[in-house]
Every structure is written in structure tokens, then in C-alpha cells.
TIFIDREN-122245 format. One record per residue (C-alpha): x, y, z; residue number from 1; chain. Coordinates in steps of 0.02 Angstrom, whole numbers, plus 32768, in hexadecimal, padded with zeros to 4 digits. Example, Ala and Ser with C-alpha at 12.3 -4.5 7.8 and 13.67 -1.06 7.14 Angstrom:
TIFIDREN-122245
+------+-------+------+-----+----+
: east : north :   up :   i : ch :
+------+-------+------+-----+----+
: 8267 :  7F1F : 8186 :   1 :  A :
: 82AC :  7FCB : 8165 :   2 :  A :
+------+-------+------+-----+----+
***
This chain:
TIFIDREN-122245
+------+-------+------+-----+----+
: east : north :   up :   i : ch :
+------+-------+------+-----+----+
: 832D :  B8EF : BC84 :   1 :  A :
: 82DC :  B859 : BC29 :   2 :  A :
: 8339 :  B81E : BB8E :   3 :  A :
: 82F2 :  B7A1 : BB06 :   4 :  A :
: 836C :  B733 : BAE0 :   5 :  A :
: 8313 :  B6E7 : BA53 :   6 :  A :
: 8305 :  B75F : B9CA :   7 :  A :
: 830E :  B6EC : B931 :   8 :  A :
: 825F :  B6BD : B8F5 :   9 :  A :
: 8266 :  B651 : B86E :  10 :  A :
: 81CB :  B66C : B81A :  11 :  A :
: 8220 :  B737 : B7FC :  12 :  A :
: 8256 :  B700 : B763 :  13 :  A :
: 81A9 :  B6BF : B71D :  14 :  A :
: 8149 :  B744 : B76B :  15 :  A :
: 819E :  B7BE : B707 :  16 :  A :
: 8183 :  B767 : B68D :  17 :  A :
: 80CD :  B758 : B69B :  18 :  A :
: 80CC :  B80B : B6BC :  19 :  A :
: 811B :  B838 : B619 :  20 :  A :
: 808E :  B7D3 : B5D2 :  21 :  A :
: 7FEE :  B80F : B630 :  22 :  A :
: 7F54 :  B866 : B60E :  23 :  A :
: 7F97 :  B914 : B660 :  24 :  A :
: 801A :  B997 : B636 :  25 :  A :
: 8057 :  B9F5 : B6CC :  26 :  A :
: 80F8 :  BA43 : B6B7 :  27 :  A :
: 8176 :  BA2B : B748 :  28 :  A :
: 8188 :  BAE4 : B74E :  29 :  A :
: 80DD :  BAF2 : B77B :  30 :  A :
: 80E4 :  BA5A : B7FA :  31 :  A :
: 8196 :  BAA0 : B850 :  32 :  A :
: 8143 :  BB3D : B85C :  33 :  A :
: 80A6 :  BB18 : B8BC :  34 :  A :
: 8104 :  BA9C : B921 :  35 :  A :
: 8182 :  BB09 : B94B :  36 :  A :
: 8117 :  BBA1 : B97C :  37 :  A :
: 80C3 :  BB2D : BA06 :  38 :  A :
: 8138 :  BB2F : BAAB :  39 :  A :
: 80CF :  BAF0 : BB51 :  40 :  A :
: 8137 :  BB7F : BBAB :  41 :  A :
: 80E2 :  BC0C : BB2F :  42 :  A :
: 804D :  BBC9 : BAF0 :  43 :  A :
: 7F9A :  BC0D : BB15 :  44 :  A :
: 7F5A :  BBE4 : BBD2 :  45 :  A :
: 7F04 :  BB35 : BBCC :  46 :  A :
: 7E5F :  BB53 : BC2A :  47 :  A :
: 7E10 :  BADC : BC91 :  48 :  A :
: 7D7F :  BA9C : BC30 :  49 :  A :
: 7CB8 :  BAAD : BC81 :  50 :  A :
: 7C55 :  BA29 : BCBD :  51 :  A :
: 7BC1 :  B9F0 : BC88 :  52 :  A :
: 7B42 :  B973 : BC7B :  53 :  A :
: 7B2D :  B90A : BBE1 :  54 :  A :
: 7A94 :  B928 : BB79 :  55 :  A :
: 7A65 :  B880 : BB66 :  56 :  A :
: 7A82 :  B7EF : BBD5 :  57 :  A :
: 7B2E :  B7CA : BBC1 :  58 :  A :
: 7B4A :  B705 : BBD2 :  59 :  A :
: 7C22 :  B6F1 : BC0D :  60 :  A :
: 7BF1 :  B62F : BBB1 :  61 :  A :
: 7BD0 :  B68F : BB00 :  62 :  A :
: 7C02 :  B754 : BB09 :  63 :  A :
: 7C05 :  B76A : BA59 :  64 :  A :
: 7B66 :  B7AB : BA05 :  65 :  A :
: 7B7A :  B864 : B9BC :  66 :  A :
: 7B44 :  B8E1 : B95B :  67 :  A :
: 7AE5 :  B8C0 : B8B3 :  68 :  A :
: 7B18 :  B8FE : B818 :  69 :  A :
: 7A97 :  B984 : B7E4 :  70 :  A :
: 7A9B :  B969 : B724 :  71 :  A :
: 7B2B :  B956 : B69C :  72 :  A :
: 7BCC :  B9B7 : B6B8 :  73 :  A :
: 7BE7 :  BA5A : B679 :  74 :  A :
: 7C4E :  BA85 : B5D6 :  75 :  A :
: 7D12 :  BAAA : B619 :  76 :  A :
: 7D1F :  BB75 : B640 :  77 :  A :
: 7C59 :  BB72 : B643 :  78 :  A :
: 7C46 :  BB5B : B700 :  79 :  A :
: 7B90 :  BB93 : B72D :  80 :  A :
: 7B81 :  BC3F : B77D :  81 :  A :
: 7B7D :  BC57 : B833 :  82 :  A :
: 7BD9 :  BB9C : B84D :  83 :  A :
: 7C7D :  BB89 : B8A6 :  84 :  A :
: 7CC6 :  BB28 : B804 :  85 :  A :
: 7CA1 :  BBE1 : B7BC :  86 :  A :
: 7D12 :  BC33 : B843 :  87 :  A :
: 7D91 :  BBA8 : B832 :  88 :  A :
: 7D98 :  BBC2 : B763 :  89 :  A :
: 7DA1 :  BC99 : B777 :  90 :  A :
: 7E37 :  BC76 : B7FC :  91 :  A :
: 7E87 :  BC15 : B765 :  92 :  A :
: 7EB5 :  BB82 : B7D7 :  93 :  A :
: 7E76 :  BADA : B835 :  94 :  A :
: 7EDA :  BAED : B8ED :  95 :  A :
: 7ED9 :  BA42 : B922 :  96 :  A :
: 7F0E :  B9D7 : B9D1 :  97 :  A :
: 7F8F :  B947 : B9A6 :  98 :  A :
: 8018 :  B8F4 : BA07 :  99 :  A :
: 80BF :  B8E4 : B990 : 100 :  A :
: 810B :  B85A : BA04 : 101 :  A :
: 8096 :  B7C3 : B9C4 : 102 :  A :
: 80DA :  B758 : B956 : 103 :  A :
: 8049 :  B723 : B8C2 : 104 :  A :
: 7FC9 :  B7C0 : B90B : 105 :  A :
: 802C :  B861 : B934 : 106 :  A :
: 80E0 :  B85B : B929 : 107 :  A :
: 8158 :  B8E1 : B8D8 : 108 :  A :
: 81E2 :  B89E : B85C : 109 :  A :
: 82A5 :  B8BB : B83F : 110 :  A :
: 826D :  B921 : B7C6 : 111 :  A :
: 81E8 :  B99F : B81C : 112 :  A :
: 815B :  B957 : B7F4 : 113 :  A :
: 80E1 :  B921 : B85F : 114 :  A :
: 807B :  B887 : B824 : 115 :  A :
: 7FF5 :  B7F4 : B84F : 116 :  A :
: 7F56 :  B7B0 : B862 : 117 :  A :
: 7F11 :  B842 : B8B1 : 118 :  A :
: 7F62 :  B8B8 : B868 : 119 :  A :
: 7F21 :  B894 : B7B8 : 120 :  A :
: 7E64 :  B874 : B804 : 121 :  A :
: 7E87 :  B938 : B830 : 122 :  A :
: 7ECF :  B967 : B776 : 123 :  A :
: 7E29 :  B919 : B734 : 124 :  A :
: 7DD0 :  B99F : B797 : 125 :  A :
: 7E30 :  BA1E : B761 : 126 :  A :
: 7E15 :  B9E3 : B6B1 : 127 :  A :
: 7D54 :  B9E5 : B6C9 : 128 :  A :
: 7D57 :  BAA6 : B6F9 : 129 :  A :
: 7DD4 :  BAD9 : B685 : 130 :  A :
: 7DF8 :  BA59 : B5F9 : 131 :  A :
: 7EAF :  BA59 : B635 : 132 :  A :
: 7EEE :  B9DC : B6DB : 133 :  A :
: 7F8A :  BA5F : B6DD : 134 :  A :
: 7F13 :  BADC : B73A : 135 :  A :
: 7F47 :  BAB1 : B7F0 : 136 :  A :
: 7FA5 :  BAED : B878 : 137 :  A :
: 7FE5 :  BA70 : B8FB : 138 :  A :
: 7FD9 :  BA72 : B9B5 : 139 :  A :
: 804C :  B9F4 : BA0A : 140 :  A :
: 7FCB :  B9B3 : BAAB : 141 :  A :
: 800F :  B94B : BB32 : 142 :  A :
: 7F7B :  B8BF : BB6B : 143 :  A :
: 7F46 :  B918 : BC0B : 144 :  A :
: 7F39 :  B9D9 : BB96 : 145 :  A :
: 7EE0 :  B980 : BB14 : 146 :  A :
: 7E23 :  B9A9 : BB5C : 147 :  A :
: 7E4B :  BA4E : BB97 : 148 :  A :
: 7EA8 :  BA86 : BAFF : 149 :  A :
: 7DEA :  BA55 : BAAD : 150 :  A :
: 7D7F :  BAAD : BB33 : 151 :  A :
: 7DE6 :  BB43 : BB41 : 152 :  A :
: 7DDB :  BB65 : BA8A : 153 :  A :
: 7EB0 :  BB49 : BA63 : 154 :  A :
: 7E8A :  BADD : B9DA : 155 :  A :
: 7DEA :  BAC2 : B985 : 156 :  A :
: 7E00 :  B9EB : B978 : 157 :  A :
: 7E5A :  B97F : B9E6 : 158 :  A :
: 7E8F :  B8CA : B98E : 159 :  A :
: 7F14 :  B868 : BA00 : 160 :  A :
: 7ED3 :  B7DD : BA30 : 161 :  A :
: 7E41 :  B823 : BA97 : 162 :  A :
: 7DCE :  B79E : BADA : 163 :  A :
: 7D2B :  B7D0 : BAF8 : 164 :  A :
: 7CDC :  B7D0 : BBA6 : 165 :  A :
: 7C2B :  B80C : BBE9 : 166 :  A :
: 7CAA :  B85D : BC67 : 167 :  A :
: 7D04 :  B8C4 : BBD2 : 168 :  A :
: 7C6B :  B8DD : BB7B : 169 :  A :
: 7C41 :  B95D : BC11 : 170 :  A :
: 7CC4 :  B9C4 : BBDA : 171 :  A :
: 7CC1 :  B9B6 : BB26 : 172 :  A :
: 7C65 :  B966 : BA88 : 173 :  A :
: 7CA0 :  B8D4 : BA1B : 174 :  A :
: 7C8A :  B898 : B96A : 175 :  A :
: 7C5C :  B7F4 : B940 : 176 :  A :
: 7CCD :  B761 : B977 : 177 :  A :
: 7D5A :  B740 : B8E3 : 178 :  A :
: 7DD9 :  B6CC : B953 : 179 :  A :
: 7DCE :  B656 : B9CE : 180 :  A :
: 7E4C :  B603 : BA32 : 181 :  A :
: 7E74 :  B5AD : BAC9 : 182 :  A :
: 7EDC :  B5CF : BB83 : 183 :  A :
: 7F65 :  B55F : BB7C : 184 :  A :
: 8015 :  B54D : BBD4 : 185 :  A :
: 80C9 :  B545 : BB95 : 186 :  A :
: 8153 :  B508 : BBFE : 187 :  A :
: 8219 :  B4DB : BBD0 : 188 :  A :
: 822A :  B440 : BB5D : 189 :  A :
: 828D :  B3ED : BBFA : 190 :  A :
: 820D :  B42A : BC86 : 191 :  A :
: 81D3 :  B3B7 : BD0C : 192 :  A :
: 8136 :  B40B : BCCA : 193 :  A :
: 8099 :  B38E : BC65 : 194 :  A :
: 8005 :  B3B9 : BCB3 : 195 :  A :
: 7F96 :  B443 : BD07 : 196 :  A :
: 7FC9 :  B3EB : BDB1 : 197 :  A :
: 8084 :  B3F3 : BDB1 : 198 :  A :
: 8072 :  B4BE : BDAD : 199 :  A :
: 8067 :  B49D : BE73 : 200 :  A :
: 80E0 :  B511 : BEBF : 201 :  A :
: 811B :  B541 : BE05 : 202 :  A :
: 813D :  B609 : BDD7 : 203 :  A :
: 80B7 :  B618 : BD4A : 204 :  A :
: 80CF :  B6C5 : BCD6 : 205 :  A :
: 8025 :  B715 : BC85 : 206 :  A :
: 8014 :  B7C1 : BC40 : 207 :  A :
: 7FC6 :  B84B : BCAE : 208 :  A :
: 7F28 :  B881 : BC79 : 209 :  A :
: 7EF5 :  B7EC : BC05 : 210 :  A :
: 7E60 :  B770 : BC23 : 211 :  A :
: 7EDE :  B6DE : BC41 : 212 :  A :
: 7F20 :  B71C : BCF5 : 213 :  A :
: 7E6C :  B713 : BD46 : 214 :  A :
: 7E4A :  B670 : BCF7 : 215 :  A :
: 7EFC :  B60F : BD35 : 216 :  A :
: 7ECD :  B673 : BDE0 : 217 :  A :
: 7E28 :  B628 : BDD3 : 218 :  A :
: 7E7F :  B57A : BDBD : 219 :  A :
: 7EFB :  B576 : BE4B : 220 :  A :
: 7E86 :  B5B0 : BECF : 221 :  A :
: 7E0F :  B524 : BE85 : 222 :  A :
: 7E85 :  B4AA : BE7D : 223 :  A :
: 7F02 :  B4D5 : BF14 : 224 :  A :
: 7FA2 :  B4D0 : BEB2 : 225 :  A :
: 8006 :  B565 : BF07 : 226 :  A :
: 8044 :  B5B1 : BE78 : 227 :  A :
: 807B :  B662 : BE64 : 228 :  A :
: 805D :  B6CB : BDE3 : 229 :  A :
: 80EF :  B73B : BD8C : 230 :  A :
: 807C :  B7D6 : BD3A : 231 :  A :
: 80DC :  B820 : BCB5 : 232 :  A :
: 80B3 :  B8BE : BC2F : 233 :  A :
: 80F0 :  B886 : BBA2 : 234 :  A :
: 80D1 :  B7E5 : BB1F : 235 :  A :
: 817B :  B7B2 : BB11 : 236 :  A :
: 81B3 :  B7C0 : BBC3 : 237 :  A :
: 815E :  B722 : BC0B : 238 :  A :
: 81D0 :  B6BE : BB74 : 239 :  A :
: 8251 :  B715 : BBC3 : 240 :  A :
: 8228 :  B6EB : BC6B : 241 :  A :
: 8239 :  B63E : BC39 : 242 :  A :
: 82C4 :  B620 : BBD0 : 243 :  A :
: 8327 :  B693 : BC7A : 244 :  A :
: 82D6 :  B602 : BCF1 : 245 :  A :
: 8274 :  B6AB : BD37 : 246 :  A :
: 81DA :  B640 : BD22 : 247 :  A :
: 81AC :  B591 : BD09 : 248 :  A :
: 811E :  B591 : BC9A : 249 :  A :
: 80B1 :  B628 : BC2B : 250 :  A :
: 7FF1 :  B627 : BC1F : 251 :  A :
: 7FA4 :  B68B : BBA2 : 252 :  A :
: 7F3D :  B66C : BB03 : 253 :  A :
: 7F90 :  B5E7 : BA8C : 254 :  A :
: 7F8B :  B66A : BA05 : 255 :  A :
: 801C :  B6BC : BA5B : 256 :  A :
: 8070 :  B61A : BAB8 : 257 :  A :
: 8075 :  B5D0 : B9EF : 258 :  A :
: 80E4 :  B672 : B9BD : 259 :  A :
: 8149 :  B64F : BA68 : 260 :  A :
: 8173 :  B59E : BA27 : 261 :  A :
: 81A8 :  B5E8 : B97A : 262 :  A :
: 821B :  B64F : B9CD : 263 :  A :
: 825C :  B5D3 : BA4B : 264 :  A :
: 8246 :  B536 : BA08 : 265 :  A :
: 8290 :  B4D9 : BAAA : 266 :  A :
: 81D6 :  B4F2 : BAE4 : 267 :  A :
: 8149 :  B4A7 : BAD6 : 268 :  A :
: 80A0 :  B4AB : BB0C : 269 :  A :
: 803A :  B442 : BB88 : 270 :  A :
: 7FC3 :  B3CD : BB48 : 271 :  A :
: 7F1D :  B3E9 : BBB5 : 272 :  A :
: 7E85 :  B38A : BBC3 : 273 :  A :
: 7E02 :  B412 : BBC3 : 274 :  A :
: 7E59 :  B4D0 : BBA6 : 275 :  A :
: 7E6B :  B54C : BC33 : 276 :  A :
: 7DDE :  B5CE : BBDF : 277 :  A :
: 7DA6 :  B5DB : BB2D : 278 :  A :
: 7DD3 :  B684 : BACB : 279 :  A :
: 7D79 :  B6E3 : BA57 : 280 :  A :
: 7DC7 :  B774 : BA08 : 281 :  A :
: 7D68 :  B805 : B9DA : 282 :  A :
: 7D93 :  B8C4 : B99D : 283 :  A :
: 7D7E :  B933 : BA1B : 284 :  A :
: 7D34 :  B9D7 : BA06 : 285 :  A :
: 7CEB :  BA71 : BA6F : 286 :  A :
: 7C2E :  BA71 : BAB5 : 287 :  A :
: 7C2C :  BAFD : BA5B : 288 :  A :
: 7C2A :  BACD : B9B8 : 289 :  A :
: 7B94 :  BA47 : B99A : 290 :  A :
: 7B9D :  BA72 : B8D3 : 291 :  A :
: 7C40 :  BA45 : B8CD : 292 :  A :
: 7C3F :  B9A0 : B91E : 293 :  A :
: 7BB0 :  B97A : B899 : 294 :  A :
: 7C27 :  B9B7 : B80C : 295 :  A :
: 7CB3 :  B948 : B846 : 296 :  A :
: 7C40 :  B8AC : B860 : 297 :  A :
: 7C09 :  B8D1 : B7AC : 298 :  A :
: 7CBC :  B8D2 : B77E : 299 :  A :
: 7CC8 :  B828 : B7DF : 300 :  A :
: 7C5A :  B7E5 : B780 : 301 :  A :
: 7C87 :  B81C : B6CD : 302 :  A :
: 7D39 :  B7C3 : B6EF : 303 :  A :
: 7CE3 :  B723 : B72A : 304 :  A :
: 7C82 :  B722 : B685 : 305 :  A :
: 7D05 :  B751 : B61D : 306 :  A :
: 7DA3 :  B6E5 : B657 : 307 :  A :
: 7E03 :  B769 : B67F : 308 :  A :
: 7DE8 :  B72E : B73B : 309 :  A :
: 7E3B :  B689 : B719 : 310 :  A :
: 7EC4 :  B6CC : B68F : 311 :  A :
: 7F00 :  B731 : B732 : 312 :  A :
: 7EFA :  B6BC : B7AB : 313 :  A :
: 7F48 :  B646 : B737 : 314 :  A :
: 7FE2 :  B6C5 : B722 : 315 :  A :
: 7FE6 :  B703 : B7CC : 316 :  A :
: 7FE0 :  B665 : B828 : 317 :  A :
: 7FE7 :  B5B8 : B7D4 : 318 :  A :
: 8089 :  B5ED : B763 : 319 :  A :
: 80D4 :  B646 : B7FC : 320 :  A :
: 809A :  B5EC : B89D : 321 :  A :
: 8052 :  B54B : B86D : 322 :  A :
: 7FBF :  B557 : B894 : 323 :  A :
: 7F3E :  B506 : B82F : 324 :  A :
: 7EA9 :  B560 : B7E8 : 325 :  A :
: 7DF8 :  B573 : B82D : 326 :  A :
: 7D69 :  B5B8 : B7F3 : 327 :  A :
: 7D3A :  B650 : B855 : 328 :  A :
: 7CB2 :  B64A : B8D1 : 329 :  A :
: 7C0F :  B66A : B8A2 : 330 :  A :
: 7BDD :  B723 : B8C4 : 331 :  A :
: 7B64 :  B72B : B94B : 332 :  A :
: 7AE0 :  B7C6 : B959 : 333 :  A :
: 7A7A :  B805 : B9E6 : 334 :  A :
: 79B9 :  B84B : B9BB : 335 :  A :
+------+-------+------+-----+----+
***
């Protein structure tokens, strides 16, 4: 059984901190609770999600356009009849996708609650439908359930890190773009380890089901290097994998490598010329629901007009990983 052997993340302090002093209210009761209640062993059958074809030409080198926002947003508890955000305010809850093993996104404290980037993105929606960010039930997604827990209708949102691809795009719908990142690699602070070409022959560990095993795949059958991959389930296993000499280097987004070094800091990522593959987060959310992608987009864009974007980013990330602030990406609409 894997065993983290680097528990104590110094931003925990802070990050309670800024919790005490952001915009929402959840009670840990309520967070325990919904946490708690989700068990992979018990939980609803994940279905596999359908196939289909985009409705637009889907470009890999820009994937992001999305649904326009049809109008201004509608009054909290006032969701227009016949919506989904109507169905979502009678249940009396948002039921939401999030990973609680990422430090600065998703990631669930001493104290029960579960906090980050994303997570507060998803307590804005909530807000929007019913004037209160408390209103949500949490469903803990591993990266490879994240699409079908969308498509099968588990959770109504998905936000963990989810890049968007024209391949993902023909199972579900995203929102506009509101992160973007980059594919990098983290290796020991001792390793033999500077460059893309010493992983020849190297054990590299990536996380099943994410974006960044086809694209290191991609690279070592491009570039010859021999490397093997080590697929693993969960977030925090490939540190683990590491710091047990399991495997030499991790690949994944350097959203999650930067919460790795936190944790570990006797790592340190590689400093790369060009990055593996860019990353551009999204929410996902079912085909189904077309209104409510345009209701979250409009929600998007009320918190990049308002600050609220940056006051959470600011909390979530630059007091507790470092990481310096960026405007958000321009939302990008298809006609």
C-alpha cells in the first residue's frame, strides 16, 4: 500500500487562514458530510460517457471557444423555468466534481474542509443560483472518473484541473477557459535528471487518465528516449513514487507539480525550453445541459469583471503556492 511520507504542507497554516477570511461560509459539518458520504466502493455506477462529434470544428491548437452567455444572470432563487439551474435550485444543492488531494485547487484540510482554487470557482456558482456558496455537495473524482462522473450525470460540474481537448469535448461540454498552465517535470533535488533527454531509460510517473500521459508518450516515441511510464490513480501517489525511488521523475501539469514541491521541498522542477503541452482548464459539464454552460460562462465572466477572480486566485495560490498572479484568459465564444 502506498504511503505519503510527506504530510506537512506548509502553506496549511495560511490556507486556513485565508479560509477563515474568504468570500464563502461552508460549515465543516456540511463539507465532512458530503465528503464522507462519497466512497468509490458505494457510489453511483460511473457510466462510460457517448461519443460524439464536435459541433464546430474543433482546432487541438485553440479548443477553447464555448457557449455564449444569453443575457444578464438571473436574480439568486429566480432560476428561469424549464432550465437545469431550476432543477439544481428545487434539489436545494450544487453536486459538484472536485479532487481533495490538490494542494492550491482541491485539497481537504486537517480540519474537514475541503478548499482551493476550484473549489471556490464552484461556491461562486452556487452563490449565483442560490445567493449562498454553502449550497453544495462534494464528489471526490479521481482524474480518469472526472469526464464520466460529468457525462453520466454523478455530478452536475466537474472543476479539477480539467484541460480541455476537442477529444473531451466529444464527450462533454466546457465553459470558457479560466486557467492555463503548462506540462512540466519534477525530479529529486539530487537527480542525475536536467533535461528532457536524460529521462532515457528513466521510470517517469503520470496520472492515468489525464492529458499529460499521451503527451510524454507522444515525446518518447518522438524522441527515442526509452522511458517507461509508472500510471498511477491518484495525485499524490506519483510524489510518493518519487520520494520511495519508485520513479525517477513526475509529469503532469505544473499546477499540481508546484503543490508537489510545497510538500517536498527537496524537489524541484525542470527548467524546459519549450513546455511538453500547454493546458487550459475549463469546467466541465454534461452535453446535456447547454443552458447551463451559458450560466456558468456568465458567472465566469461576472468574477473577471468584478475582482473576485483575482481576490481568489490571490488567496488560493500566490499566499499558498507562490505562484504569481495572472490575469485570466480572455473568454473565447463560438457563433
Amino acid at each position: 500500500m502506498r504511503r505519503l511520507r510527506v504530510v506537512a504542507i506548509s502553506l496549511g497554516a495560511a490556507c486556513i487562514a485565508a479560509s477563515c477570511a474568504s468570500s464563502h461560509d461552508t460549515t465543516t459539518a456540511r463539507t465532512v458530510g458530503a465528503l464522507s458520504a462519497v466512497n468509490h466502493a458505494t457510489a453511483p455506477p460511473v457510466l462510460n460517457p457517448p461519443n460524439r462529434k464536435p459541433k464546430w470544428p474543433c482546432d487541438n491548437s485553440d479548443p477553447t471557444p464555448s457557449l455564449r452567455p444569453v443575457g444578464p444572470l438571473p436574480a439568486p432563487e429566480q432560476m428561469p423555468a424549464g432550465t437545469f439551474m431550476q432543477r439544481i435550485q428545487q434539489r436545494g444543492r450544487l453536486i459538484v466534481g472536485v479532487d481533495q488531494n490538490t494542494t492550491g485547487f482541491g485539497y481537504r484540510q486537517a480540519n474537514g474542509e475541503i478548499d482551493g482554487f476550484d473549489v471556490d470557482l464552484l461556491r461562486e456558482v452556487a452563490r449565483a443560483i442560490f445567493g449562498d456558496p454553502a449550497k453544495i455537495e462534494f464528489v471526490s473524482v479521481t482524474t480518469s472518473e472526472r469526464v464520466p462522473a460529468v457525462a453520466s450525470g454523478q455530478v452536475d460540474i466537474v472543476a479539477s484541473l480539467l484541460s480541455i481537448t476537442c477529444t473531451r469535448w466529444q464527450q462533454i461540454d466546457f465553459t470558457t477557459e479560466y486557467y492555463r498552465t503548462e506540462q512540466g517535470v519534477l525530479v529529486r533535488s539530487n537527480s542525475s535528471i536536467h533535461q528532457l533527454a536524460d529521462l532515457g531509460g528513466k521510470k517517469i510517473c503520470a496520472i492515468r487518465g489525464s492529458t499529460s500521459i499521451a503527451a510524454i508518450n507522444k515525446l518518447i516515441k518522438g524522441t527515442g528516449l526509452k522511458a517507461t511510464i509508472d500510471p498511477v490513480d491518484l495525485r499524490p501517489d506519483c510524489l510518493v513514487d518519487l520520494q520511495d525511488g519508485a520513479a525517477d521523475a513526475i509529469t503532469s501539469d505544473n499546477t499540481i507539480l508546484d503543490g508537489f514541491r510545497v510538500q517536498d521541498p527537496q524537489t524541484e522542477l525542470l527548467s524546459l525550453s519549450e513546455p511538453i503541452e500547454a493546458e487550459r482548464y475549463g469546467m466541465g459539464i454534461s452535453i446535456a445541459h447547454p443552458d447551463f454552460v451559458r450560466f456558468v460562462n456568465a458567472v465566469l465572466e461576472e468574477l473577471r469583471a468584478n475582482g473576485l477572480y483575482e481576490q481568489l486566485y490571490t488567496q488560493d495560490l500566490t499566499t499558498g503556492l507562490g505562484i504569481p498572479y495572472v490575469a485570466p484568459p480572455p473568454p473565447e465564444y463560438r457563433s
